[in-house]
Structure formats: structure tokens, C-alpha cells
C-alpha positions in Angstrom: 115.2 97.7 21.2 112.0 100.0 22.5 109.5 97.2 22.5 112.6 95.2 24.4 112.5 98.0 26.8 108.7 98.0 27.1 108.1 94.5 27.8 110.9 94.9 30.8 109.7 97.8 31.8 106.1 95.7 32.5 107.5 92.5 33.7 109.3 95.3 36.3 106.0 96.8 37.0 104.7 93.1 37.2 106.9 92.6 39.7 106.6 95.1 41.8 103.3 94.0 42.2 104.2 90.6 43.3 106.2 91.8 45.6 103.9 94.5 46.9 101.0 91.7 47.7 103.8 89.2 48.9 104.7 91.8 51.7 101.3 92.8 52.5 100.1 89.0 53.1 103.5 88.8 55.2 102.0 90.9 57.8 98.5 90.8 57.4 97.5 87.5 56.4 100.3 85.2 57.8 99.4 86.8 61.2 95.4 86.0 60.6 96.3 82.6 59.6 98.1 82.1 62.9 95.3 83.1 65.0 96.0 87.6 65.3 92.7 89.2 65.4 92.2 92.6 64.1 91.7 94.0 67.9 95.3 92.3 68.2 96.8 93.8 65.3 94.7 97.3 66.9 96.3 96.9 70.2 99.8 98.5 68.7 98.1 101.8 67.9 96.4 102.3 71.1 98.5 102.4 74.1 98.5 99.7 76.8 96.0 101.4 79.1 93.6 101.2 76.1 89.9 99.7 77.2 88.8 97.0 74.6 85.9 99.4 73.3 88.8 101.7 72.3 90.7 99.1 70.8 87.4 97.6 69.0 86.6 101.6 67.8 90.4 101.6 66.5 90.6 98.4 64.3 87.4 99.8 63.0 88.4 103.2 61.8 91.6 101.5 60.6 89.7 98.8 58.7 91.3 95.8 60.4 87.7 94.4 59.9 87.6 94.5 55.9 88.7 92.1 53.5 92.4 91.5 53.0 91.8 92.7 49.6 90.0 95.6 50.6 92.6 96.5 52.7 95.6 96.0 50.3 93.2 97.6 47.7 93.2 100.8 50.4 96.8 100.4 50.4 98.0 100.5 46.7 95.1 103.3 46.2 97.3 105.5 49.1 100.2 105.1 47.4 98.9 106.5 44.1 96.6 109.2 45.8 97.5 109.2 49.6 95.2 107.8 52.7 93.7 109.0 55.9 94.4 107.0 58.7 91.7 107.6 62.3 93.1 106.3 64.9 90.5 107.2 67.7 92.6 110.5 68.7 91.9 112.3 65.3 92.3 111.8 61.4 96.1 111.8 59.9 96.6 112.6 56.0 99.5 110.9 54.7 100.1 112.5 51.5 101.1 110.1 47.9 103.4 108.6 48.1 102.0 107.0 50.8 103.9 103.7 51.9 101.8 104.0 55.6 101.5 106.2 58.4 104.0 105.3 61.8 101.8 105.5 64.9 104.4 105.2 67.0 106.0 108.8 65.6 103.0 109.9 64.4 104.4 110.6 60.9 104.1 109.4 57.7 106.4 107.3 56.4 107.4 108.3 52.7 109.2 111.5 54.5 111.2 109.5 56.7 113.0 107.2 54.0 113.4 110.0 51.8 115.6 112.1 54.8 117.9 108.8 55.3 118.4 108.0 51.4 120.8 110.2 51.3 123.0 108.8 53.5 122.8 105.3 52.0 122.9 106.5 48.7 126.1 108.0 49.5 127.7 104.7 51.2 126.0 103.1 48.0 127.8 105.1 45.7 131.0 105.2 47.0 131.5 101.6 48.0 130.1 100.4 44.8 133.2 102.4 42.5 135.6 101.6 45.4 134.8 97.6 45.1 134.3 97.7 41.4 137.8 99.2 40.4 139.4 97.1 42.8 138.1 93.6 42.4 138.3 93.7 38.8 141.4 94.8 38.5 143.2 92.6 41.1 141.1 89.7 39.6 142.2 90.8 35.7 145.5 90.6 37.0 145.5 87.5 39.6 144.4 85.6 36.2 147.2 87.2 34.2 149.8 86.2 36.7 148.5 82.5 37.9 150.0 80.7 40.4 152.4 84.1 41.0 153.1 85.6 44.5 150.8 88.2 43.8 148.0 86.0 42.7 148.1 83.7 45.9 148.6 86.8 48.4 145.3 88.2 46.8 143.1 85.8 46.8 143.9 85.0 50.5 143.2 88.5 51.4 139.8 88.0 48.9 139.0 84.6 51.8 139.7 87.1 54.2 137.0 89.6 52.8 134.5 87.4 51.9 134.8 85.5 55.4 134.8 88.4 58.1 131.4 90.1 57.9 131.5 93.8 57.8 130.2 94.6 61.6 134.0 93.2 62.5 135.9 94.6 60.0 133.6 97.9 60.6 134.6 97.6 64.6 138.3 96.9 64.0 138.6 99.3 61.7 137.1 102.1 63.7 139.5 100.8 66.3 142.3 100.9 64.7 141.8 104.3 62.1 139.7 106.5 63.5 140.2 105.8 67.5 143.5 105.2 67.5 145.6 106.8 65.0 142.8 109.1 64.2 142.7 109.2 60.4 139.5 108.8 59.4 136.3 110.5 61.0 134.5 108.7 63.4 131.2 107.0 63.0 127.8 109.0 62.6 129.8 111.7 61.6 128.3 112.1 58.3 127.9 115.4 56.3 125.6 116.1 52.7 127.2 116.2 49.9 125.5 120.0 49.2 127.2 121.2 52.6 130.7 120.0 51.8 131.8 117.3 49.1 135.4 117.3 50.7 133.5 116.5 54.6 131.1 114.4 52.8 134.3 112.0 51.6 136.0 112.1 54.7 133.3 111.4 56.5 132.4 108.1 54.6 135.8 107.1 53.5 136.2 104.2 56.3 132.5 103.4 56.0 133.0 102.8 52.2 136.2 100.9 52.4 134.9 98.7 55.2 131.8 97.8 52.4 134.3 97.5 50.0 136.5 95.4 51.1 133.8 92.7 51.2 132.0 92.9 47.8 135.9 93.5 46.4 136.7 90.0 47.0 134.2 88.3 46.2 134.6 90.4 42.7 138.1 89.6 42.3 137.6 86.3 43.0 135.0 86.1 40.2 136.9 88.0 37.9 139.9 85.8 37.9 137.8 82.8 37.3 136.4 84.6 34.3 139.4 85.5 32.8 140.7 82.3 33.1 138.0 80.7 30.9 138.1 83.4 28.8 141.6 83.6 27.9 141.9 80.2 27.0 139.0 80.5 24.0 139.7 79.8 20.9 139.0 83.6 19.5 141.8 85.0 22.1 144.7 83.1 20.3 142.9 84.3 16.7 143.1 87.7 17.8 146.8 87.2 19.5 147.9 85.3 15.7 146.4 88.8 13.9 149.4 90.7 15.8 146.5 92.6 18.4 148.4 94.2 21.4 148.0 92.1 24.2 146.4 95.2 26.1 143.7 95.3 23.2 143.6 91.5 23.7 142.7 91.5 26.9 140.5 94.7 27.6 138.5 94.5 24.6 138.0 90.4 23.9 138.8 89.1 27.0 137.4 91.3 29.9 134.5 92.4 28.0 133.5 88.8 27.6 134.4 88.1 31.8 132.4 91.4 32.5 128.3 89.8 32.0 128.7 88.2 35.6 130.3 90.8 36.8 127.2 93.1 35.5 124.9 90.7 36.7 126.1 90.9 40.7 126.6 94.6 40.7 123.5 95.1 39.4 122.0 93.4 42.4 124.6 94.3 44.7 123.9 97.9 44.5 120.0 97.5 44.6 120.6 95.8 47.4 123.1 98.2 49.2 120.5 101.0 48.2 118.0 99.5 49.5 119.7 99.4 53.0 123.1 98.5 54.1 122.2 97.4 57.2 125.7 96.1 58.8 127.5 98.8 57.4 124.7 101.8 58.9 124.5 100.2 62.2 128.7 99.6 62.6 129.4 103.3 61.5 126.0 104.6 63.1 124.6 106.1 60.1 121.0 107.4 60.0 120.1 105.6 56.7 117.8 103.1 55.2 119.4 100.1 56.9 119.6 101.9 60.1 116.2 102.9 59.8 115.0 99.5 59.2 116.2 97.9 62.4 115.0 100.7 64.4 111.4 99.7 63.2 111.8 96.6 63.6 113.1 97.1 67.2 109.7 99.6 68.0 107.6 96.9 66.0 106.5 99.6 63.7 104.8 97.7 60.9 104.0 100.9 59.1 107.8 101.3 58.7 109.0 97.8 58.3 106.5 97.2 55.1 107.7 100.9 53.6 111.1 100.2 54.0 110.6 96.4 52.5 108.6 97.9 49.8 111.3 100.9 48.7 114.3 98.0 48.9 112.1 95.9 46.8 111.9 98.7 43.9 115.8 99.3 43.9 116.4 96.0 43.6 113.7 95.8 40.7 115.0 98.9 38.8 119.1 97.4 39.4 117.7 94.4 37.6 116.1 96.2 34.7 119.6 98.6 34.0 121.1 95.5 34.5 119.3 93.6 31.7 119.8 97.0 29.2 123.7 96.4 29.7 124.0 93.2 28.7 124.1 94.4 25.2 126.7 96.9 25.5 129.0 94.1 27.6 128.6 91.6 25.4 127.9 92.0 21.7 127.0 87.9 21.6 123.9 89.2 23.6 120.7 89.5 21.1 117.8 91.7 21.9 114.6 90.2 20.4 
């Protein structure tokens, strides 16, 4: 099991990597390839009344002129130990982690994502047990009670989630809860956990059912079609012959065997909403990750944009890894070599 562990926790560090020079040669290569030249990519950090010596004197002090290994070299080495960054007006430090320095804001970048994770690890957390429960219970009992009322009215309303995209759903329901019968809080209204965890719930109640409602039925949805092949194996109607209660039955043969997709997705699904759920922020007007993100990309700030990509890249990688340490517990047919 530790060497198991070990040889996932390098193929995660492995790929990190990957990903790290992927992004990088995103927006410094690609952009070289298409005919950008340093002074262009220069231009940004300037100002518009800029004179071409200044612009020249930048991409120099920046290092627009090296290598693009020298420069992603320079890059990993400020993550690990931080970087300087002279931009002609004077010299910023950007303290480790560095993941780049904004010069639009004039900050650094790491401080920035840290203040909004928060806020999306909140929606993350939330939604994620809200969906979870949810789907797989309406999709445990959709396959118990095929082709029933109850299994027909559910997996319309699971269409209906999967279909309408959660900007709408987000509008409507603001519309509808918040605006005009005034239940829940309005959006942007969010408050820390620390402050007040009763606030903090209110606040992101609508938010996290409007998420939920679309990952829920797309979980239900697989659920039922789990349970449906697994109910119908050959060791369900053993362990039904040896007089098992049928609640015993199902939980602990047949779920547990439905549940490795399940693990699978919401592995993902919640390194991905970590990483920035970026309908969801921008619906509700919530200052996190996703928020964050298509603010830089609005301002062009590629300092932001790659530290962003780069922090969404290492949720996702570290979902992956819990995710492959589960299977073992989910299903006992999994074997750890």
C-alpha cells in the first residue's frame, strides 16, 4: 500500500509538471509561433503612451529575450523560492509561492487566489454533499422502483438538470427566491465561515442548490444505471438465497459495487468545482476562483490567467490521487499492487 501511494504520489508530481510546461508554452510559445515578439508581449506592462525604447528596456528586464526554457526555468525556480519582476518603474518581489506578478494591479498573484479560495471552497463544499446525497439516493431508489411514477418523474427532472446550464437556473432562481419571495439572500452576499457559520449557510444556500441541482442529475441518472446492472448479478440473488435483509443487500453488495463511477466523477467534479466554478461565481456574484478567472481574462492579465490555470490544474491532480486511494475502500474487487 505505501509504495502504491508513492508511485501515485510521483506520477501526480509528474503531472503537475506536464501541465505546468503545457500552460507556459500556451502563452509563451504558441504566441512566438504565431508571429508575437517579445516587445509585443512587453507592450502589456507598459502603458499605451510607452516609447519603443521603453518597451525594448521592459522585455529586457522581464526576460522576454531569453530562451523559452530559461524563462519557464525562471518561472518554476519562483515558485519554489519567489522572483523579482523590473518593469522599468522599479523592482517588485513576489514572494514563494510565486505563480507571477499582475501588472495590471501591481500585486502578486499567490495572495489574490488565496483571498477568493475561500469563497469557492465554500460553494465547493456545500454543493458537492448537497448533489452527492441527493443523486444517489434518488438514483438507488429510481432503480429499486423501475418503470414506477416516481422513477419516470425523476429522471425527467434529472433531463431537466443536466439540460439547463446553471447561469439560467442561477437567474431564475434568484428571481424567483431571493427577489421575489425573498427567501434566500441575494447574490454577492457572502459571509466566512469564522464570522458566522449560520450567515455563511444562508448566504450560499441558493448558490449551492443551483450547483447542485446540475451535478445531482447527472448522478442520479448514473446511479440508477448502476444499480440496475448491479442488482441483476449473480452474487445479489446468492446473498438474497442466504436470507440477507434486503437493506443489507442493497447498501452493502449492491451500492458499494454501483459506487466506483460514482467515486470516479466526484473525484473530478469537485477538483474541478475547486478549481473555479465559474457559472455559478459569476450568476451569484461571488468573489472566487472562477470569478477571478474571467476578470483576468477580461483585463488580459496573463500573470493571473496562468496562476489561476496552474492552482485548478493541482486540485484537479490531488481529486485524482484521493480518488485512486478510494477505490479500495469502495470496492474490495480493487487490488493494490
Amino acid at each position: 500500500m505505501v509504495t502504491y501511494i508513492i508511485r501515485r504520489l510521483i506520477g501526480a508530481l509528474a503531472m503537475l509538471f506536464v501541465v505546468s510546461a503545457v500552460t507556459f508554452s500556451i502563452f509563451f510559445v504558441v504566441p512566438r509561433l504565431a508571429g508575437v515578439t517579445p516587445d509585443d508581449m512587453a507592450n502589456r506592462y507598459v502603458g499605451r503612451a510607452a516609447t519603443a525604447a521603453n518597451v525594448q528596456a521592459t522585455a529586457q528586464k522581464l526576460g522576454l529575450y531569453d530562451p523559452v526554457v530559461v524563462q519557464y526555468g525562471r518561472w518554476v525556480k519562483g515558485v519554489f523560492v519567489g522572483s523579482e519582476y523590473d518593469y522599468g518603474a522599479g523592482v517588485e518581489h513576489c514572494p514563494a509561492p510565486c505563480l507571477g506578478y499582475s501588472f495590471v494591479t501591481k500585486q502578486p498573484v499567490w495572495p489574490d487566489l488565496v483571498d477568493r479560495l475561500p469563497v469557492t471552497l465554500s460553494l465547493a463544499a456545500g454543493a458537492s454533499v448537497i448533489w452527492l446525497v441527493i443523486g444517489v439516493s434518488v438514483g438507488v431508489l429510481s432503480a429499486l422502483k423501475r418503470r414506477s411514477i416516481f422513477d419516470r418523474g425523476a429522471m425527467i427532472i434529472a433531463l431537466a438538470g443536466v439540460s439547463l446550464p446553471p447561469f439560467f437556473t442561477g437567474l431564475v432562481a434568484l428571481s424567483l427566491l431571493s427577489y421575489g419571495l425573498g427567501i434566500t439572500a441575494p447574490g454577492g452576499a457572502y459571509v466566512p465561515l469564522s464570522e458566522n457559520p449560520a450567515q455563511w449557510a444562508y448566504s450560499l444556500i441558493l448558490p449551492w442548490l443551483t450547483l447542485a441541482f446540475l451535478n445531482a442529475a447527472a448522478y442520479a441518472r448514473l446511479t440508477r444505471a448502476g444499480m440496475l446492472d448491479t442488482m441483476g448479478e449473480d452474487y445479489i440473488r446468492t446473498a438474497r438465497a442466504k436470507g440477507l435483509k434486503e437493506s443489507k443487500v442493497i447498501g452493502k453488495h449492491g451500492l458499494r459495487a454501483a459506487l466506483t463511477p460514482i467515486v470516479t466523477i466526484f473525484g473530478l467534479d469537485v477538483g474541478i468545482l475547486v478549481g473555479g466554478a465559474i457559472l455559478t461565481e459569476n450568476a451569484f456574484s461571488l468573489q472566487g476562483l472562477g470569478k477571478y478567472a474571467t476578470t483576468a481574462i477580461a483585463a488580459n492579465d496573463l500573470p493571473k490567467i496562468m496562476g489561476f490555470t496552474m492552482l485548478a490544474a493541482f486540485f484537479i491532480v490531488v481529486a485524482n490521487l484521493i480518488v485512486d486511494l478510494l477505490y479500495a475502500v469502495v470496492d474490495p474487487r480493487v487490488r493494490l499492487s
